[in-house]
Kinemage of the C-alpha trace (Angstrom):
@kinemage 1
@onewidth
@group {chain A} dominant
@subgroup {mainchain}
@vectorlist {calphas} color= white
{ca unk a 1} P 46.124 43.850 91.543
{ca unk a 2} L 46.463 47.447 92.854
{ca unk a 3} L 47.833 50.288 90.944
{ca unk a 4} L 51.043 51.850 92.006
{ca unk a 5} L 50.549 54.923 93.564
{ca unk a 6} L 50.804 57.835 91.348
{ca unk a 7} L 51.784 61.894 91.830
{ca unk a 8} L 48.113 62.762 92.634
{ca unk a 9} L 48.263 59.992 95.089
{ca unk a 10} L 51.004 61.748 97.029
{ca unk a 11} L 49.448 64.876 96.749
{ca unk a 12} L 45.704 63.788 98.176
{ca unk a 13} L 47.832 62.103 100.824
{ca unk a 14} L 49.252 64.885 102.142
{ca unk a 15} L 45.949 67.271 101.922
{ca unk a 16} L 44.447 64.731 104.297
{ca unk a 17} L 46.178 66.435 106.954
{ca unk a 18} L 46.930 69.594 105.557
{ca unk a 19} L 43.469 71.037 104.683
{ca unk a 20} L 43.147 74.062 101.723
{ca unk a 21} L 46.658 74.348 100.554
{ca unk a 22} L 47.414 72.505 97.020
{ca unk a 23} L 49.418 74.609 96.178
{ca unk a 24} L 52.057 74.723 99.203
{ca unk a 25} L 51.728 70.808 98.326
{ca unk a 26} L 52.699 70.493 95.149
{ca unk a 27} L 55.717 72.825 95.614
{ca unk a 28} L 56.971 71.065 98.326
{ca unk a 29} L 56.445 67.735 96.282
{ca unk a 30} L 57.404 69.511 92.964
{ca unk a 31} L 60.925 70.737 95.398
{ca unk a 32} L 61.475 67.047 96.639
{ca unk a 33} L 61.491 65.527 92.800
{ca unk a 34} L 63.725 68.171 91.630
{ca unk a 35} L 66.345 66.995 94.401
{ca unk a 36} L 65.885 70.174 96.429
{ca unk a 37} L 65.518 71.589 99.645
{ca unk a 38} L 62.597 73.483 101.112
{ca unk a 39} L 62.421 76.545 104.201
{ca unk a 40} L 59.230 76.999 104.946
{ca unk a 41} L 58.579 80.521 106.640
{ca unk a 42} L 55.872 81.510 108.614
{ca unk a 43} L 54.223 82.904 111.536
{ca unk a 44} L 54.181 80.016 114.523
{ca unk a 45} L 51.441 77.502 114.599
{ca unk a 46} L 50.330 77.641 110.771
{ca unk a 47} L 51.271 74.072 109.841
{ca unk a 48} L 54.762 74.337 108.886
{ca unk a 49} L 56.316 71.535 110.649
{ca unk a 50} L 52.557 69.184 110.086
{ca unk a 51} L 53.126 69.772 106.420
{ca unk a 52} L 57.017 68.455 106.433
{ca unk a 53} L 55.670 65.077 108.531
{ca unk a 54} L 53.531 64.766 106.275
{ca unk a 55} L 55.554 64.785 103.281
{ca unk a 56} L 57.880 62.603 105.126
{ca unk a 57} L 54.927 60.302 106.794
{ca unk a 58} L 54.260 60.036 102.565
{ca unk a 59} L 57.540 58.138 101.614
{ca unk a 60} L 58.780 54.922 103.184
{ca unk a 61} L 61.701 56.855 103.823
{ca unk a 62} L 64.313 57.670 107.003
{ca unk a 63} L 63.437 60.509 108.673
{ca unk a 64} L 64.759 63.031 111.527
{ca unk a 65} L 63.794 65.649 113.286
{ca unk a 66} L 66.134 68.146 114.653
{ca unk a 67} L 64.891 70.779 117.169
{ca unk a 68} L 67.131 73.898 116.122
{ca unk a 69} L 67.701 75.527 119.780
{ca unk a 70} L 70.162 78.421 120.547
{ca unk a 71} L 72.164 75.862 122.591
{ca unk a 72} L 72.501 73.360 119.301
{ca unk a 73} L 75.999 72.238 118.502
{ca unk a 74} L 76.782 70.732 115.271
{ca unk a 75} L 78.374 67.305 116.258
{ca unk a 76} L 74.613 67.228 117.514
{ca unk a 77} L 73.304 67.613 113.797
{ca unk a 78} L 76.496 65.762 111.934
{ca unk a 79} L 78.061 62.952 114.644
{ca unk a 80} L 80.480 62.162 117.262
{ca unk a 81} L 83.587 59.987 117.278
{ca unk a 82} L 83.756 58.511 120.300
{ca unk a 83} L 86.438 56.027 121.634
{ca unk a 84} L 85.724 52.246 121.280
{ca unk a 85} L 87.409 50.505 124.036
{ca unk a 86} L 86.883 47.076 122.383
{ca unk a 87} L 88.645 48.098 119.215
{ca unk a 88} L 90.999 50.427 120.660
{ca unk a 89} L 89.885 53.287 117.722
{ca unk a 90} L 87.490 55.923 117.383
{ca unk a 91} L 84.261 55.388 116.162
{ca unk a 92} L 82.609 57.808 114.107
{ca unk a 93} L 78.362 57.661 115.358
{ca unk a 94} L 76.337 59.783 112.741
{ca unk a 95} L 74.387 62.359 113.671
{ca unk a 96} L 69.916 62.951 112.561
{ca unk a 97} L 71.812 64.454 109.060
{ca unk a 98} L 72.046 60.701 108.179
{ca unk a 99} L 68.312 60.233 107.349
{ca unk a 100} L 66.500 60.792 103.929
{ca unk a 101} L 64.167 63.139 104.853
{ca unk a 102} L 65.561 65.557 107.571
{ca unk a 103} L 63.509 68.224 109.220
{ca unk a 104} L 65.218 71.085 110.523
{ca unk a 105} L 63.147 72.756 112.773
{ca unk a 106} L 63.060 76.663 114.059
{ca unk a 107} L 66.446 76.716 111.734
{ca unk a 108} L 66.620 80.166 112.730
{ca unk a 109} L 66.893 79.664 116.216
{ca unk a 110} L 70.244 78.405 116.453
{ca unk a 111} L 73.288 79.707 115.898
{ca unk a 112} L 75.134 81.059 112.552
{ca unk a 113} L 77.934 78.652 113.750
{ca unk a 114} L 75.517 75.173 113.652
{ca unk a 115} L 73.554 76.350 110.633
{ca unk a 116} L 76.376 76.329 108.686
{ca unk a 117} L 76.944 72.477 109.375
{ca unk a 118} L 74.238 71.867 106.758
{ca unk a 119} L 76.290 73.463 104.300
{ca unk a 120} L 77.835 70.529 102.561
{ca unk a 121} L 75.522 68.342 103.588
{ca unk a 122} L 72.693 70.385 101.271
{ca unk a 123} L 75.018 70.963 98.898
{ca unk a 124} L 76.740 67.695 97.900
{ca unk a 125} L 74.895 65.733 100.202
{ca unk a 126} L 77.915 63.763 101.984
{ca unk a 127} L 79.753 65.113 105.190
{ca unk a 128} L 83.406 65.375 106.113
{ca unk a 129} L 84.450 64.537 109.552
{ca unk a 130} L 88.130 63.835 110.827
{ca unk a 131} L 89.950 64.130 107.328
{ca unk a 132} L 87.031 61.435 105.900
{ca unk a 133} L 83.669 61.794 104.106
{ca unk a 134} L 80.349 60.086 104.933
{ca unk a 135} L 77.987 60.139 102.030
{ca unk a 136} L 74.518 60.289 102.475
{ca unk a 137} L 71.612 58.410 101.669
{ca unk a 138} L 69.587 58.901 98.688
{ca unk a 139} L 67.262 60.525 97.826
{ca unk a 140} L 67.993 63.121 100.337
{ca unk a 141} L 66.232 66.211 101.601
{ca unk a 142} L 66.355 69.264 104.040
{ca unk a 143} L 62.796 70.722 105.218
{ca unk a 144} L 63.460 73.781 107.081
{ca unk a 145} L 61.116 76.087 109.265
{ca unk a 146} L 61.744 78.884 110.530
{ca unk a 147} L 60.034 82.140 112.174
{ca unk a 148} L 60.172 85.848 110.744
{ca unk a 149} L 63.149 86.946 111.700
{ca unk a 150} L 61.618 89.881 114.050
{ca unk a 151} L 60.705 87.293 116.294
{ca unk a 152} L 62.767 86.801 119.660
{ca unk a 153} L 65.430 84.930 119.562
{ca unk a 154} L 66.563 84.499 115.877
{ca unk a 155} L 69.746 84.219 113.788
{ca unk a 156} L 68.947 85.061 110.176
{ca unk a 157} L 70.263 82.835 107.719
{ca unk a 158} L 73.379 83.814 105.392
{ca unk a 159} L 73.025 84.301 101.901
{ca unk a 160} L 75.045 81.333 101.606
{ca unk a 161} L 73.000 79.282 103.299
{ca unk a 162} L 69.639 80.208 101.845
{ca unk a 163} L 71.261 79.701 98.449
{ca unk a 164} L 70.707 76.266 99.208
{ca unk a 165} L 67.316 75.833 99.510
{ca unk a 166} L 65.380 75.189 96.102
{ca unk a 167} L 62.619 76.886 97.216
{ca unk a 168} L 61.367 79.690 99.956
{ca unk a 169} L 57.371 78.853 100.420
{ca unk a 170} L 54.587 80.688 102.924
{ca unk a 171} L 51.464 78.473 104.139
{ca unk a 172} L 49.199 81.194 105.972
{ca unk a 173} L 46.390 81.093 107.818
{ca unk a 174} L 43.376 78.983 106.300
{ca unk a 175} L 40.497 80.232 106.376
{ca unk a 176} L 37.160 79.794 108.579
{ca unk a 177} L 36.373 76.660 106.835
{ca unk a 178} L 39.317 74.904 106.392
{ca unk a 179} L 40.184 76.111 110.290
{ca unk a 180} L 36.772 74.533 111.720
{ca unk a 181} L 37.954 71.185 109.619
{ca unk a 182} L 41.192 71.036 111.611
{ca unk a 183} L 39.363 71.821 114.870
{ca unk a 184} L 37.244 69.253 114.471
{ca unk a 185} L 39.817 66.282 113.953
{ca unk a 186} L 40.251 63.977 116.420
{ca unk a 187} L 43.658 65.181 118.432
{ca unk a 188} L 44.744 61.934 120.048
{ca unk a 189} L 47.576 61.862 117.602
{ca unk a 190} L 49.585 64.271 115.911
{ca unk a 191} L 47.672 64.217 112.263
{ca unk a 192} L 50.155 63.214 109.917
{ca unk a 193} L 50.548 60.110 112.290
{ca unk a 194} L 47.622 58.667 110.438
{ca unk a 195} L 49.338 58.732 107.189
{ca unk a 196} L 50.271 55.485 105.325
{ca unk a 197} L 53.767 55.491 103.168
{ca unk a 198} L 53.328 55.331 99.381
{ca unk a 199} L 56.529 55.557 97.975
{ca unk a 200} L 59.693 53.859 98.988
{ca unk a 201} L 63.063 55.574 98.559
{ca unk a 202} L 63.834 53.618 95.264
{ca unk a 203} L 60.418 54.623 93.673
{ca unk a 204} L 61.336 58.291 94.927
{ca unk a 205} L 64.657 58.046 92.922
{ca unk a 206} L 62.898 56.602 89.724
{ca unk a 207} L 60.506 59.973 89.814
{ca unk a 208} L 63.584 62.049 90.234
{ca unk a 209} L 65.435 60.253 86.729
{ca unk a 210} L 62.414 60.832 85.261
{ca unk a 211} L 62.289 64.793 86.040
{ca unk a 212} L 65.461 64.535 84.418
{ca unk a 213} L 63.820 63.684 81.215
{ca unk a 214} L 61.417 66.035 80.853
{ca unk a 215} L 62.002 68.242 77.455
{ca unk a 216} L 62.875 72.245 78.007
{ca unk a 217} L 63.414 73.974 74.505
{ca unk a 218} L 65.711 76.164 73.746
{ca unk a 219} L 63.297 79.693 73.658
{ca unk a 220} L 62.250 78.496 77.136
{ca unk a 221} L 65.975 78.418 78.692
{ca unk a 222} L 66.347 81.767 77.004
{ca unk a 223} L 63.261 82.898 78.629
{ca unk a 224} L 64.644 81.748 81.891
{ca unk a 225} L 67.849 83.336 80.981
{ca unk a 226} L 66.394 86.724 80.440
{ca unk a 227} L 65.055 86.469 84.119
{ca unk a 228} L 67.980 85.697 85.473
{ca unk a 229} L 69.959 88.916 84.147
{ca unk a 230} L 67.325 90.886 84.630
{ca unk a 231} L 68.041 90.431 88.161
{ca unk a 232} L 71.558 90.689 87.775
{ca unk a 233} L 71.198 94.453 85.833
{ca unk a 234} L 68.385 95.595 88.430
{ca unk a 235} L 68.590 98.682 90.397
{ca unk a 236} L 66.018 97.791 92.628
{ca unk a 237} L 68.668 95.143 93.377
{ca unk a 238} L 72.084 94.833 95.199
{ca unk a 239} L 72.635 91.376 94.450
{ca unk a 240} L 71.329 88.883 91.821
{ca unk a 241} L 70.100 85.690 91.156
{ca unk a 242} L 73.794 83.667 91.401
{ca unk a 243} L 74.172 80.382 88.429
{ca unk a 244} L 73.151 77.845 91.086
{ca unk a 245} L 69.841 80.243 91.141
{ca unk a 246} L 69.323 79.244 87.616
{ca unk a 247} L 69.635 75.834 87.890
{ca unk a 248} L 67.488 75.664 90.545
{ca unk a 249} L 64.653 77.659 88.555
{ca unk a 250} L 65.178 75.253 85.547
{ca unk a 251} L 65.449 71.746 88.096
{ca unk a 252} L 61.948 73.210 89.281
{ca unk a 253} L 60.524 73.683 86.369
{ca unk a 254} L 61.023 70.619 84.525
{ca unk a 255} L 59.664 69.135 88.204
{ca unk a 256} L 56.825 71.093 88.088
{ca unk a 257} L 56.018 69.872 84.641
{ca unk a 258} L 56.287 66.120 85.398
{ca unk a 259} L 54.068 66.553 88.586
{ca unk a 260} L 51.210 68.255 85.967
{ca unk a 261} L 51.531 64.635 83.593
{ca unk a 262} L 53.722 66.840 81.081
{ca unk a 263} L 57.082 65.315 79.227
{ca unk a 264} L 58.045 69.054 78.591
{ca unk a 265} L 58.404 72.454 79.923
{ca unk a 266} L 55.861 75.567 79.427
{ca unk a 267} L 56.855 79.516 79.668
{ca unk a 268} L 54.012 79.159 82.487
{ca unk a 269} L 56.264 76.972 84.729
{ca unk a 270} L 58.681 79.318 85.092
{ca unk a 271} L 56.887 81.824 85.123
{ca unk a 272} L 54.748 80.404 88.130
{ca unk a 273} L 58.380 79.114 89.925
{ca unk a 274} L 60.624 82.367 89.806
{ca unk a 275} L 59.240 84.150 92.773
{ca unk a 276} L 59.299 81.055 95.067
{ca unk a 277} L 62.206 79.883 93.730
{ca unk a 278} L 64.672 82.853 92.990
{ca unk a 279} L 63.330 85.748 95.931
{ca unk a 280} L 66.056 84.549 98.355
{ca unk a 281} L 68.483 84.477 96.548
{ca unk a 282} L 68.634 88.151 95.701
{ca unk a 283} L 69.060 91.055 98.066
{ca unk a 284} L 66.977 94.375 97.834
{ca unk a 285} L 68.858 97.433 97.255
{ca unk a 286} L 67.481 100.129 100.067
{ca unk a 287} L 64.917 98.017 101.878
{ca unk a 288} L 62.763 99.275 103.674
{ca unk a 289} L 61.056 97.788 107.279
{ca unk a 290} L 61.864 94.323 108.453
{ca unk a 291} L 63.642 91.510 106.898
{ca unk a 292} L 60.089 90.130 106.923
{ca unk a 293} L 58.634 93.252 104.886
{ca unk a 294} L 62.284 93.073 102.800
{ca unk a 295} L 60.980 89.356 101.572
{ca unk a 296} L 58.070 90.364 100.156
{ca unk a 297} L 59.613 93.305 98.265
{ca unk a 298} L 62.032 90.771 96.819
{ca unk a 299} L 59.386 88.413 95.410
{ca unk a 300} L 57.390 91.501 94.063
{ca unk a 301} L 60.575 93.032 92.410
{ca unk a 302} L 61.046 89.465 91.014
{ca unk a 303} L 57.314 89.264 89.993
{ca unk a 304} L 57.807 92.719 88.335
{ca unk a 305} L 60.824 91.485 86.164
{ca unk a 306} L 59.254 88.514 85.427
{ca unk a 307} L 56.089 90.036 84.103
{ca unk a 308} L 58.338 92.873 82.067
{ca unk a 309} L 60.398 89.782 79.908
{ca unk a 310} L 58.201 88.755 76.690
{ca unk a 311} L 57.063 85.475 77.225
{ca unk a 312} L 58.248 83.188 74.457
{ca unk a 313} L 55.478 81.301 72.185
């Protein structure tokens, strides 16, 4: 009898299709157990939207794609009601936000007005339409792309609205080798077409009450703590990491530990998490260049602080 599939299952899975990035894997499975959301920014063409099929292609899950365009309204993301003649009533018809896995593509193409649909929906994962609310399936997930915002075309997203995501992660370019591997794959089909599910949503939602388990000790939420006001006490900083920024640091790291075989939390974990995890959700006091270049200050002003906070033993 065959073994069920395990975490490193998932993992290899995925790095069929996208070749020389573990790590952007594991965070984006490590951000899926921990019941979070995920943007992925990057330049076009690097494998942002590949690597959300294939996380998706992974589960035996429901999953939608939604093409953010400047045009995109958002009964087109939550539903219509539209008029039954049979029954003489409106009929609500949900929307691609009724799927477990939902990929939100170019989500910085559209308007502020349509991005902001996603709000509750990422938040407390039901929607409210015509004085009634729709919850969603479970598990349930938003994978974002989007462009730098310097590109053409492009809304940035409110604080607000990036407070939702768990996690903020870059792919980049791979390099010579792991380019000439890609070039040389058979392009009849889109890649992650070839993937096989391994996990249904049930077995997703066991993984995620197990997360729940896993043991953080007290020195290591003060640890986390410390970071956290650091940012708040900053002057590098205008704004800090909020509460919800904390949770989401400590939700990742007891993730992060289960998806390494550990029942328990290490200084390391958070350690590794906070710049992925807490950059943007914090805004840079006097940046300086783009809102691109203004990222990457923010995760090396939260690397700084993080490396400046005695690590507890």
């Amino acid at each position: 009898m065959n073994s069920p599939p395990t975490i490193r299952d998932i993992l290899e899975n995925i790095a069929r299709v996208i070749k020389g990035k573990p790590h952007v894997i594991e965070m984006s499975v490590v951000a899926l157990l921990a019941r979070g959301h995920l943007l992925l920014e990057d330049v076009p063409g690097v494998g942002k939207t590949t690597l959300a099929h294939s996380l998706a292609r992974s589960l035996d899950c429901s999953f939608k794609r939604v093409q953010f365009t400047s045009d995109l309204l958002p009964s087109d993301i939550v539903g219509v009601s539209i008029f039954n003649r049979q029954k003489q009533a409106f009929e609500f018809i949900p929307g691609p936000i009724f799927a477990n896995i939902v990929l939100a593509d170019e989500i910085n193409r559209t308007t502020p007005k349509t991005q902001s649909s996603l709000l509750e929906a990422m938040s407390e994962a039901q929607i409210s339409f015509d004085n009634k609310t729709y919850p969603l399936s479970q598990p349930f997930m938003v994978i974002a792309t989007q462009n730098p915002a310097e590109y053409h075309g492009t809304f940035p997203l409110p604080e607000s609205q990036l407070d939702r995501f768990l996690m903020r992660l870059r792919i980049g370019y791979p390099t010579p080798e792991e380019e000439r591997k890609v070039l040389e794959r058979p392009q009849s089909l889109h890649p992650a077409e070839e993937l096989c599910p391994l996990l249904t949503a049930q077995d997703v939602l066991a993984l995620q009450d197990q997360v729940d388990k896993v043991r953080m000790e007290e020195s290591i939420t003060d640890y986390l703590l410390a970071i956290v006001q650091s940012t708040r006490q900053s002057d590098l900083l205008s704004l800090g990491v909020s509460t919800r920024g904390a949770l989401a640091l400590s939700r990742a790291a007891k993730a992060l530990s289960f998806v390494r075989g550990r029942t328990y939390c290490l200084p390391d974990d958070v350690k590794e998490l906070a710049p992925i995890v807490l950059s943007h959700r914090i805004m840079v006091a006097r940046a300086q260049g783009s809102r691109q270049r203004s990222s990457e200050q923010a995760e090396q002003i939260i690397q700084d602080l993080v490396e400046s906070i005695p690590v507890p033993v």
